[in-house]
mmCIF file of the N, C-alpha and C atoms, coordinates in Angstrom:
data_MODEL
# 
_entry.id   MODEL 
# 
loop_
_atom_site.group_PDB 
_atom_site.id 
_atom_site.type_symbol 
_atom_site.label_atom_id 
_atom_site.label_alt_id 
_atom_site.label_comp_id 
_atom_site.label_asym_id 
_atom_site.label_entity_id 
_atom_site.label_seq_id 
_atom_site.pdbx_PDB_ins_code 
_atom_site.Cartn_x 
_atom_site.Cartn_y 
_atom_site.Cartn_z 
_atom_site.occupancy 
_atom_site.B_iso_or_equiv 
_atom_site.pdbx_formal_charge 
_atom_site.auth_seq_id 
_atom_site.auth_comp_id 
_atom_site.auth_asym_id 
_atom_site.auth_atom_id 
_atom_site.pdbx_PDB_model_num 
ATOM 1   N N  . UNK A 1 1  ? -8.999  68.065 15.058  1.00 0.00 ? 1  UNK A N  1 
ATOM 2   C CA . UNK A 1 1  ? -9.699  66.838 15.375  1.00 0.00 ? 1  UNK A CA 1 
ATOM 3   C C  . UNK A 1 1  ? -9.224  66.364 16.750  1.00 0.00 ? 1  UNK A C  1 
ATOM 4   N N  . UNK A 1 2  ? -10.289 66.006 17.318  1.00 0.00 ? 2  UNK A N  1 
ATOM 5   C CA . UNK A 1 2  ? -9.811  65.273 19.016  1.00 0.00 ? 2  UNK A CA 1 
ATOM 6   C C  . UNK A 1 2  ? -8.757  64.384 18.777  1.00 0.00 ? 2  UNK A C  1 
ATOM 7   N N  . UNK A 1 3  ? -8.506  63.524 19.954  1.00 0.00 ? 3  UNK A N  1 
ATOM 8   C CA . UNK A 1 3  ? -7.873  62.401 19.942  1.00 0.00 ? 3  UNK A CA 1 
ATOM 9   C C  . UNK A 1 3  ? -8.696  61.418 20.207  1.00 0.00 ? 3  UNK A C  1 
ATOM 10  N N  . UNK A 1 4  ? -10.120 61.422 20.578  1.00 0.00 ? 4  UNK A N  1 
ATOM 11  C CA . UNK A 1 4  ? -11.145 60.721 21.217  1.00 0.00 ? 4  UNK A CA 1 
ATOM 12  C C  . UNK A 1 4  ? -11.593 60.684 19.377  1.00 0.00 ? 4  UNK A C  1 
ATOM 13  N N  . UNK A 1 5  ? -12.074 61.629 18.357  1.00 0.00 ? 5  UNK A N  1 
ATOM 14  C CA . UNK A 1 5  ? -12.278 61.297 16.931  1.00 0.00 ? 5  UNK A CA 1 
ATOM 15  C C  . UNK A 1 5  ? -11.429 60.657 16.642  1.00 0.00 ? 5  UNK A C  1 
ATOM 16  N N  . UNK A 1 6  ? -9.921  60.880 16.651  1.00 0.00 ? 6  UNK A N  1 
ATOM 17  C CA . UNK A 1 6  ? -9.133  60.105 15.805  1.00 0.00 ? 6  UNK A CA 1 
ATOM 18  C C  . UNK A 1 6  ? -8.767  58.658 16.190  1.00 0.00 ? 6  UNK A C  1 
ATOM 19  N N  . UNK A 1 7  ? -9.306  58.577 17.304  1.00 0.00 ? 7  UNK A N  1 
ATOM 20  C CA . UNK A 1 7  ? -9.145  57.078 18.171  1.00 0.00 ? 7  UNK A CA 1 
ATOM 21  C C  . UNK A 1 7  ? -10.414 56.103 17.465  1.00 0.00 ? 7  UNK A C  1 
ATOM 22  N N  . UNK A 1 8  ? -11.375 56.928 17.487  1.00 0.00 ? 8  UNK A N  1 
ATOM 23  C CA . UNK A 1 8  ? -12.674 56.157 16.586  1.00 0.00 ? 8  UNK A CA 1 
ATOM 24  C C  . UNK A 1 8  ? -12.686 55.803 15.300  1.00 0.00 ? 8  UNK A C  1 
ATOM 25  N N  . UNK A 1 9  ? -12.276 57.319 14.768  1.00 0.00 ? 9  UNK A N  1 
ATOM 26  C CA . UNK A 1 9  ? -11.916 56.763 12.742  1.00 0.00 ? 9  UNK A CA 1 
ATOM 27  C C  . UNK A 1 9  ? -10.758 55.860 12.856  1.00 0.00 ? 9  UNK A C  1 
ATOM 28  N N  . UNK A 1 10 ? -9.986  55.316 13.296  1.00 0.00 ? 10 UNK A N  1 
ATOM 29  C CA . UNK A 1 10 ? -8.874  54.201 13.473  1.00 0.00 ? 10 UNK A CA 1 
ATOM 30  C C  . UNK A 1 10 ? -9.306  53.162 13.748  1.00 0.00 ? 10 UNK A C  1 
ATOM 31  N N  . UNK A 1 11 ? -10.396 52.964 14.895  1.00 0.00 ? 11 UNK A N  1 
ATOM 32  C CA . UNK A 1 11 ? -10.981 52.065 15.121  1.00 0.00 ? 11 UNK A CA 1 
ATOM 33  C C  . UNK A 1 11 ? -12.130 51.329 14.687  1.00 0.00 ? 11 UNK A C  1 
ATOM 34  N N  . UNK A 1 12 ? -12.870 52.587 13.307  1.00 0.00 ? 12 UNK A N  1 
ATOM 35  C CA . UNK A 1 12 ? -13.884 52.369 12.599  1.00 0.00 ? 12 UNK A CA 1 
ATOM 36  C C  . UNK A 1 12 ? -12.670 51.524 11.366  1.00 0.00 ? 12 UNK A C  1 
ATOM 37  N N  . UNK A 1 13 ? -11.768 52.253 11.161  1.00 0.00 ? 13 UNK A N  1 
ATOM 38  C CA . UNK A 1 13 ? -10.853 51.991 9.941   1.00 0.00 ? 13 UNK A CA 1 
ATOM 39  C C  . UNK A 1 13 ? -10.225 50.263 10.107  1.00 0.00 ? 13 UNK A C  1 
ATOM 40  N N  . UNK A 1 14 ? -10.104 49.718 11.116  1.00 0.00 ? 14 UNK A N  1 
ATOM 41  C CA . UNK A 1 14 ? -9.528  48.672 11.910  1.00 0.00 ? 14 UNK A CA 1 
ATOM 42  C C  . UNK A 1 14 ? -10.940 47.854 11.780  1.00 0.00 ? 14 UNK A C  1 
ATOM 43  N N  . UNK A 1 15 ? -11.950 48.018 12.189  1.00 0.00 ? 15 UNK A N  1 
ATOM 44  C CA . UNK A 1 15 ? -13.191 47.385 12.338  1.00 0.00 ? 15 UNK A CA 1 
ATOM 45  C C  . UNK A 1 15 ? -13.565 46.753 10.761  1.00 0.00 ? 15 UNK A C  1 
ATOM 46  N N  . UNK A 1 16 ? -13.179 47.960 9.534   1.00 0.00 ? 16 UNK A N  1 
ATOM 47  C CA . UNK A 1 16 ? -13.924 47.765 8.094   1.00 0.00 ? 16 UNK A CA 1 
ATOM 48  C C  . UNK A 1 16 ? -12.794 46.715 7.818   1.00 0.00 ? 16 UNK A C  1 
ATOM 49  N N  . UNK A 1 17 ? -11.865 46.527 7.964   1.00 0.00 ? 17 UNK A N  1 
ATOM 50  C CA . UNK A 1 17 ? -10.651 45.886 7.133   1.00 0.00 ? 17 UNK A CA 1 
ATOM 51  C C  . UNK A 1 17 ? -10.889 44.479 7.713   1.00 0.00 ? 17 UNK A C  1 
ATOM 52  N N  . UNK A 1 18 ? -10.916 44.265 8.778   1.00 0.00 ? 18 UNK A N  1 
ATOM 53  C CA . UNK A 1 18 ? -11.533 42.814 9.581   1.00 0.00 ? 18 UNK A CA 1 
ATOM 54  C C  . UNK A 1 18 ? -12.562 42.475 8.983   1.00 0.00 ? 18 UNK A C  1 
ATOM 55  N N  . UNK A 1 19 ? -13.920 43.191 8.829   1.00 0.00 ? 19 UNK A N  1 
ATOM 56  C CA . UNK A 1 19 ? -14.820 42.991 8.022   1.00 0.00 ? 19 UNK A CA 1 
ATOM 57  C C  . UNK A 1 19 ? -14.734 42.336 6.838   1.00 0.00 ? 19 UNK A C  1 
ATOM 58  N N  . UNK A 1 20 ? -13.745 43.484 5.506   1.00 0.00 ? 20 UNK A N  1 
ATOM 59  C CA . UNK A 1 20 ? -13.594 43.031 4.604   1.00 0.00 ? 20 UNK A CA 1 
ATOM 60  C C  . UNK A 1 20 ? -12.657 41.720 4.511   1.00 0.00 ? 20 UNK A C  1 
ATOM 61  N N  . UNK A 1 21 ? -11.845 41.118 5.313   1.00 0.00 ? 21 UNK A N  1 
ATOM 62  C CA . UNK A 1 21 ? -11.255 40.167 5.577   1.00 0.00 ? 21 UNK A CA 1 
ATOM 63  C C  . UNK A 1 21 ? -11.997 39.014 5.696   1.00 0.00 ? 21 UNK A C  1 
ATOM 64  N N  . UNK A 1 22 ? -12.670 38.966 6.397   1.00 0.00 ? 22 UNK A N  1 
ATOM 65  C CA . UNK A 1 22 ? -13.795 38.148 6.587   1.00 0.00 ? 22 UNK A CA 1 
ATOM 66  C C  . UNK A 1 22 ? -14.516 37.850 5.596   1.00 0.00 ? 22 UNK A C  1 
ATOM 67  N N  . UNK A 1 23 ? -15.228 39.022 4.768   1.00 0.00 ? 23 UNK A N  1 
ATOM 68  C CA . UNK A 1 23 ? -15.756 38.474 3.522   1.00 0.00 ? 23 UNK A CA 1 
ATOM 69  C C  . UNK A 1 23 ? -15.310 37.889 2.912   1.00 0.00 ? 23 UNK A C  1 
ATOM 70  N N  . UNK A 1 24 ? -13.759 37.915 2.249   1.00 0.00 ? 24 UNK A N  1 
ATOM 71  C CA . UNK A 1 24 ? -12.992 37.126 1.539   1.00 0.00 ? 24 UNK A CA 1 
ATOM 72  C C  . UNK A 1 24 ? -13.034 35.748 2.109   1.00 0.00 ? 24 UNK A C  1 
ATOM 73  N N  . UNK A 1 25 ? -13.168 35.843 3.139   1.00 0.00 ? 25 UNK A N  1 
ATOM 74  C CA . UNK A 1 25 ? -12.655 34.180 3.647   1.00 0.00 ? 25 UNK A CA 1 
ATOM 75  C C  . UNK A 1 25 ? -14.456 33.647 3.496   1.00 0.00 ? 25 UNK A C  1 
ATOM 76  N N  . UNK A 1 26 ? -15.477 33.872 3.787   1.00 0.00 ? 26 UNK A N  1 
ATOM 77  C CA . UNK A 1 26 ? -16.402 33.297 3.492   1.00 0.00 ? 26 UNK A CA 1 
ATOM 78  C C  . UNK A 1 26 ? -17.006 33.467 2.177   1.00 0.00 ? 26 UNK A C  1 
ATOM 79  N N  . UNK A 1 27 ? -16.786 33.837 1.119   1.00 0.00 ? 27 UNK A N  1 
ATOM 80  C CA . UNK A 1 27 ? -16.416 34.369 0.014   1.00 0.00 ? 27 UNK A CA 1 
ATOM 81  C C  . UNK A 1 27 ? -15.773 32.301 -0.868  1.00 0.00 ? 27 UNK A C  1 
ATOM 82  N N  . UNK A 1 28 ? -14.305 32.414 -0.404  1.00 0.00 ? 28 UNK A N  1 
ATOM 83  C CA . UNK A 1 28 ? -13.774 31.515 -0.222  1.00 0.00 ? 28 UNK A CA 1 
ATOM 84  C C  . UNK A 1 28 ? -14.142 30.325 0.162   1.00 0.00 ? 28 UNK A C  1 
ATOM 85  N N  . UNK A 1 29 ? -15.064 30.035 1.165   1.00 0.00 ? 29 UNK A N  1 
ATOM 86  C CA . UNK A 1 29 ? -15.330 29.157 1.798   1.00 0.00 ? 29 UNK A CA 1 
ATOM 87  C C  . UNK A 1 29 ? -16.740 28.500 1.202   1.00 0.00 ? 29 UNK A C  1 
ATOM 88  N N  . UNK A 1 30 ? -17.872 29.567 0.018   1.00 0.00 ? 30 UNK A N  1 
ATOM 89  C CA . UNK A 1 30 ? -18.751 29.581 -0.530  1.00 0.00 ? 30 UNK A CA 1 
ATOM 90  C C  . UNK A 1 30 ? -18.115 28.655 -1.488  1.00 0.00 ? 30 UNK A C  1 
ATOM 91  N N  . UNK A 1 31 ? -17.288 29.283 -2.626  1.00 0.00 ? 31 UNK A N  1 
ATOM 92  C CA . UNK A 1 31 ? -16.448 28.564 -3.330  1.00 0.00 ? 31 UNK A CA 1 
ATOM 93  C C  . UNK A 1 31 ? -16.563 26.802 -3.008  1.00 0.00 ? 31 UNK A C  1 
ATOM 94  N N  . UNK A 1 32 ? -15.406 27.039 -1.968  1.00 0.00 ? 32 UNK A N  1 
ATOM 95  C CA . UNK A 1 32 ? -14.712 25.492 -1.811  1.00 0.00 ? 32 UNK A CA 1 
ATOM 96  C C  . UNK A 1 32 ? -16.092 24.763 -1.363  1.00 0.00 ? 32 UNK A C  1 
ATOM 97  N N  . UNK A 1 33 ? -17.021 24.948 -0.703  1.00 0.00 ? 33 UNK A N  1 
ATOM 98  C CA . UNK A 1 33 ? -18.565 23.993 -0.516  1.00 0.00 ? 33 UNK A CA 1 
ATOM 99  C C  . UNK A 1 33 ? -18.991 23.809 -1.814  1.00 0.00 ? 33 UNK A C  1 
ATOM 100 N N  . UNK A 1 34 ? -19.287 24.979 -2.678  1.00 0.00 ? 34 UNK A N  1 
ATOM 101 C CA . UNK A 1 34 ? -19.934 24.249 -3.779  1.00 0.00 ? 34 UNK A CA 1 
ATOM 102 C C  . UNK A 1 34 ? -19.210 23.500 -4.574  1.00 0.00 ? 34 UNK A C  1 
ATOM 103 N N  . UNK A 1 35 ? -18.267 23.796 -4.797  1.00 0.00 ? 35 UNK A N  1 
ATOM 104 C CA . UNK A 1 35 ? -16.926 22.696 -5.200  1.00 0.00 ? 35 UNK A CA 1 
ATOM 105 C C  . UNK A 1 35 ? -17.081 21.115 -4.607  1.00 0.00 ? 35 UNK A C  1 
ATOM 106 N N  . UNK A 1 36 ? -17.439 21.123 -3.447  1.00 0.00 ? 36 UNK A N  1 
ATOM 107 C CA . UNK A 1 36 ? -17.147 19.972 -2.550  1.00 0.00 ? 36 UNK A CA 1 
ATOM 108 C C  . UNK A 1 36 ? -18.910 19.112 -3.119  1.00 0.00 ? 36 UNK A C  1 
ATOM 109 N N  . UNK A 1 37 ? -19.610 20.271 -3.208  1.00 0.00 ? 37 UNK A N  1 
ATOM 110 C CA . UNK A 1 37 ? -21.050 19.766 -3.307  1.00 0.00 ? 37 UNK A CA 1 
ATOM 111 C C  . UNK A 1 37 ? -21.196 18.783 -4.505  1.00 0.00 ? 37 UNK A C  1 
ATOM 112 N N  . UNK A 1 38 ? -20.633 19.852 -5.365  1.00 0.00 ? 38 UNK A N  1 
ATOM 113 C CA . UNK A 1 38 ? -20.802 19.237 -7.068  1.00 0.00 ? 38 UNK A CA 1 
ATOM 114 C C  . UNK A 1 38 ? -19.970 17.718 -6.925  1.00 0.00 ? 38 UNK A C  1 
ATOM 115 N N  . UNK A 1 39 ? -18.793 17.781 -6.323  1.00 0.00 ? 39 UNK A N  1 
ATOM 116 C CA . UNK A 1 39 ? -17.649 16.257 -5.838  1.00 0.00 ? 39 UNK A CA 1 
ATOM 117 C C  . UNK A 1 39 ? -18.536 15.369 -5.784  1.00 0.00 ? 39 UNK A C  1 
ATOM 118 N N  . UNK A 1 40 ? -19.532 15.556 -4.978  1.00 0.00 ? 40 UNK A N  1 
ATOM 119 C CA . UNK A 1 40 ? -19.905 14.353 -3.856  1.00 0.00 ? 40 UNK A CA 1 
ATOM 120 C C  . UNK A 1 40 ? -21.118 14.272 -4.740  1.00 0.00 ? 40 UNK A C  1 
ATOM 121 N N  . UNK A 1 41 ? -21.943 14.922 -5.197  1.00 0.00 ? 41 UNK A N  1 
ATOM 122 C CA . UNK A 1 41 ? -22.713 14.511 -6.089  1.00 0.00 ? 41 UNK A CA 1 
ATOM 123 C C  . UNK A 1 41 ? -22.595 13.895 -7.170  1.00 0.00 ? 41 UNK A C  1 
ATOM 124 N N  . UNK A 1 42 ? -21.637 14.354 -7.677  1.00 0.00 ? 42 UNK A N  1 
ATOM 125 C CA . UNK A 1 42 ? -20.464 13.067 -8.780  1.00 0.00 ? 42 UNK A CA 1 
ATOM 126 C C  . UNK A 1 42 ? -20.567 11.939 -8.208  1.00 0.00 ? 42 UNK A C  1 
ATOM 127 N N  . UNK A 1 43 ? -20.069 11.718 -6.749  1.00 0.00 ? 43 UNK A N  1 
ATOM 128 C CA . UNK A 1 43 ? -19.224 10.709 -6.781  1.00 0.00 ? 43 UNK A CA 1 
ATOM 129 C C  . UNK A 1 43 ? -20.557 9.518  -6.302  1.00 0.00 ? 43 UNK A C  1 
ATOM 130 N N  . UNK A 1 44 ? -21.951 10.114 -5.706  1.00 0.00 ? 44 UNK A N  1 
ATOM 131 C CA . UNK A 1 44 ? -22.581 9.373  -5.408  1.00 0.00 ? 44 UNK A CA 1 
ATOM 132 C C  . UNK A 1 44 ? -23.495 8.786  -6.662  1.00 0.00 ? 44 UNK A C  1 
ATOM 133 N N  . UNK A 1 45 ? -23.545 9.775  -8.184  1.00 0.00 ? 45 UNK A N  1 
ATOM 134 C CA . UNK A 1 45 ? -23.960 9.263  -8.820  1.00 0.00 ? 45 UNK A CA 1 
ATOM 135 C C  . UNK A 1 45 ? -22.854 8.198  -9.639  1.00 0.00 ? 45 UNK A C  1 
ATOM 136 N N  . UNK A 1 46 ? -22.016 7.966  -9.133  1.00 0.00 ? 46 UNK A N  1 
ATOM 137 C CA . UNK A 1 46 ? -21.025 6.840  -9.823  1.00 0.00 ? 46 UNK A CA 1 
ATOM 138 C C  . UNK A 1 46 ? -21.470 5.822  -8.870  1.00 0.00 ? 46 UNK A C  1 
ATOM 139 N N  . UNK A 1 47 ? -21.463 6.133  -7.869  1.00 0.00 ? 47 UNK A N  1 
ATOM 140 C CA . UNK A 1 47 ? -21.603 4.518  -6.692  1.00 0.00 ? 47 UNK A CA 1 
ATOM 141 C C  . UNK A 1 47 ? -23.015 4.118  -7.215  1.00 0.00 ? 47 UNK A C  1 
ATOM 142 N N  . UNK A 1 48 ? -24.029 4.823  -7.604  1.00 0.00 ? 48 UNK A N  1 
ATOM 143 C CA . UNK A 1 48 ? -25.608 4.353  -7.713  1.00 0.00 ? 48 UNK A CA 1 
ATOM 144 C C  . UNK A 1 48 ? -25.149 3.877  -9.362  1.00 0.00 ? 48 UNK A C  1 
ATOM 145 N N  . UNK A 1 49 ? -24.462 4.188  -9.748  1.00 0.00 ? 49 UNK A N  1 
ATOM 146 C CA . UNK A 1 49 ? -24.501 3.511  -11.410 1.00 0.00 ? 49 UNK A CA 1 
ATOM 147 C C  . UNK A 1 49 ? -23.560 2.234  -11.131 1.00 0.00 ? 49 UNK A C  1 
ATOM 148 N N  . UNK A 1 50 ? -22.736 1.956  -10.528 1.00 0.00 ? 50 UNK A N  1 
ATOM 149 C CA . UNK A 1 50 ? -21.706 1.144  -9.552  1.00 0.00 ? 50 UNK A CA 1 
ATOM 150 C C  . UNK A 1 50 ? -22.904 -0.378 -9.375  1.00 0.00 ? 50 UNK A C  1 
ATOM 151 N N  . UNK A 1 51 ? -24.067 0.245  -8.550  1.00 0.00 ? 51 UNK A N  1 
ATOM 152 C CA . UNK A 1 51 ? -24.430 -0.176 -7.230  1.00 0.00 ? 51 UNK A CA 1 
ATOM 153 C C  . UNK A 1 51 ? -25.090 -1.305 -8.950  1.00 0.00 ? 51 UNK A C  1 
ATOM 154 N N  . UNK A 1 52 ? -26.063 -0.179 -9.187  1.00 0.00 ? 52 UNK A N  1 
ATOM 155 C CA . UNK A 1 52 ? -27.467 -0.391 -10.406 1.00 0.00 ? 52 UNK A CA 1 
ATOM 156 C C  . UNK A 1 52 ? -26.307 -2.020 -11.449 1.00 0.00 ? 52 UNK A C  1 
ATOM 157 N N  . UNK A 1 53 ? -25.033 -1.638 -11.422 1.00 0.00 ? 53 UNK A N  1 
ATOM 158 C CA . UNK A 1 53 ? -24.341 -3.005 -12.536 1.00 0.00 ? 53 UNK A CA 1 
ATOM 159 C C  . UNK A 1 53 ? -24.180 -3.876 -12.078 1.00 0.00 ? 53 UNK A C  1 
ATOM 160 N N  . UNK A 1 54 ? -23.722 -3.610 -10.552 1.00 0.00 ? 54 UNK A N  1 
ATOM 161 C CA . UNK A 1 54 ? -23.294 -5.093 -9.626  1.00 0.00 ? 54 UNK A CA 1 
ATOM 162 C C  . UNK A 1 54 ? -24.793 -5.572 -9.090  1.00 0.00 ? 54 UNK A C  1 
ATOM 163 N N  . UNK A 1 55 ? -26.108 -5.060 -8.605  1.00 0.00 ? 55 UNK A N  1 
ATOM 164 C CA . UNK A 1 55 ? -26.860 -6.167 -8.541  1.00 0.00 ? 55 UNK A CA 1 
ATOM 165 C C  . UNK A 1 55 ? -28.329 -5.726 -9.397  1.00 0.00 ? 55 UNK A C  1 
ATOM 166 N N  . UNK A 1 56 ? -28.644 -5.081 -10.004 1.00 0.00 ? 56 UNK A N  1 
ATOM 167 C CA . UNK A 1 56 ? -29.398 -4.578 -10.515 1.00 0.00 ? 56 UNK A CA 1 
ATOM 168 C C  . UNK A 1 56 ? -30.869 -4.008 -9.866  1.00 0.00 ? 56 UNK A C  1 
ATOM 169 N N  . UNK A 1 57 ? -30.514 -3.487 -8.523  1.00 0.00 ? 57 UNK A N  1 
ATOM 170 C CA . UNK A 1 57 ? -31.228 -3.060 -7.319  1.00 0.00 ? 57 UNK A CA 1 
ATOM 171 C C  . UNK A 1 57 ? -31.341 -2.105 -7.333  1.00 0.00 ? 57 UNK A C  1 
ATOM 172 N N  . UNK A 1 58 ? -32.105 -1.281 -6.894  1.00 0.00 ? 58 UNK A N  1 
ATOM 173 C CA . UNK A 1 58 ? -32.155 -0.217 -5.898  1.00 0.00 ? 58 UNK A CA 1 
ATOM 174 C C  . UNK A 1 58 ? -31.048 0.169  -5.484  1.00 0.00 ? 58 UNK A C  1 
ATOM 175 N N  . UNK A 1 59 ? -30.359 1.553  -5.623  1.00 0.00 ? 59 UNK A N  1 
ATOM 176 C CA . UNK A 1 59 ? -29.463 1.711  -5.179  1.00 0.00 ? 59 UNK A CA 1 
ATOM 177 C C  . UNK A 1 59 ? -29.639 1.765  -3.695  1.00 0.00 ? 59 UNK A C  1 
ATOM 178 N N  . UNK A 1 60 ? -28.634 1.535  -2.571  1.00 0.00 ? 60 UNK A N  1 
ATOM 179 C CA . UNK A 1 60 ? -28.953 1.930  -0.914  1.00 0.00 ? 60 UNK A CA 1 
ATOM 180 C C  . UNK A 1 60 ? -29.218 3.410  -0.730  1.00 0.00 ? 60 UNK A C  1 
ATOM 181 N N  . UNK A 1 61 ? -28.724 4.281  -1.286  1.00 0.00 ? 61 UNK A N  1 
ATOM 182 C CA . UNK A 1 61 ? -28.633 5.284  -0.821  1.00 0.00 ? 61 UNK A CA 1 
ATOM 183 C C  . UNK A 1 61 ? -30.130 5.878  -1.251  1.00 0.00 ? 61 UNK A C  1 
ATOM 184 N N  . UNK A 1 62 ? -30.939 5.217  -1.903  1.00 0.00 ? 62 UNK A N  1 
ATOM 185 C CA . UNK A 1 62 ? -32.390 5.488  -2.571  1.00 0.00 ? 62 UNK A CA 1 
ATOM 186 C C  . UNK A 1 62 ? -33.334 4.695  -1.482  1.00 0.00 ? 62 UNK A C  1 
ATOM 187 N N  . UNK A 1 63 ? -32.834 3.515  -0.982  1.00 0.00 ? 63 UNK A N  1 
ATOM 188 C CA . UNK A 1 63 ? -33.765 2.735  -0.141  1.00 0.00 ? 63 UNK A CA 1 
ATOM 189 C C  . UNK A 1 63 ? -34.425 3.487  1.199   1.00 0.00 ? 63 UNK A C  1 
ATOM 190 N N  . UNK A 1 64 ? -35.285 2.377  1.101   1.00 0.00 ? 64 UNK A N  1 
ATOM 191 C CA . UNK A 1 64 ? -35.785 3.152  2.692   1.00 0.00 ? 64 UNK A CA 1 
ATOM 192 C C  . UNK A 1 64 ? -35.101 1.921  3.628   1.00 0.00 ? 64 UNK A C  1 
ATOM 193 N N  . UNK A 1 65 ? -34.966 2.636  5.042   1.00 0.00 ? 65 UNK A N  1 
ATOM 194 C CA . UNK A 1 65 ? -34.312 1.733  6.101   1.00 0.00 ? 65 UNK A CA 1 
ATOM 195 C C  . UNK A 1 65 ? -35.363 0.791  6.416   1.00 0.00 ? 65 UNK A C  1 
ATOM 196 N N  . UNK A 1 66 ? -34.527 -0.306 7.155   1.00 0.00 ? 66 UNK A N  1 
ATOM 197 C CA . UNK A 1 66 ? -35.800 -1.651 7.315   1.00 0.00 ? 66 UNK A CA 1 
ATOM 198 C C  . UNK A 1 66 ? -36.932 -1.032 8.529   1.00 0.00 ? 66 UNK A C  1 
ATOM 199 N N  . UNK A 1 67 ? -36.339 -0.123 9.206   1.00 0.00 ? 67 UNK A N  1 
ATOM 200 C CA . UNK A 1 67 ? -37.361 0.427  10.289  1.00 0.00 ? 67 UNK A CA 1 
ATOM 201 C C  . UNK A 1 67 ? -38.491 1.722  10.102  1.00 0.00 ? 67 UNK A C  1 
ATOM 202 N N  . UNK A 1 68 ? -38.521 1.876  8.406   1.00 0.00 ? 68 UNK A N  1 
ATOM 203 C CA . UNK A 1 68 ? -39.226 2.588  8.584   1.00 0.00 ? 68 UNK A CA 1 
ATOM 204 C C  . UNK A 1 68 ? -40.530 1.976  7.717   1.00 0.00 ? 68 UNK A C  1 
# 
């Protein structure tokens, strides 16, 4: 085998492992968003049940702005 092949399969071999590295981390990062998604969707349906006891309105986050 050359040294010009074995410089490439090293560098193909170097290239896949970065790759697969990468997947893990966005992999990971899929995870922790939908994690974060489901949070905040919790937490906004507590403020609209929050909102709905303290004045019995429309929640804000349902309203339309005064400018539109």
């Amino acid at each position: 085998m050359s040294d010009k092949t074995r410089a490439m399969e090293e560098q193909i071999a170097h290239l896949t492992r970065i790759v697969d590295d990468l997947s893990e981390v966005v992999a990971r990062q899929a995870r922790e968003l939908d994690l974060m998604g489901r949070r905040l969707g919790l937490l906004m349906e507590r403020e609209a049940d929050r909102e709905m006891e303290a004045g019995g309105t429309i929640p804000l986050a349902d309203q339309r702005p005064p400018h539109w």
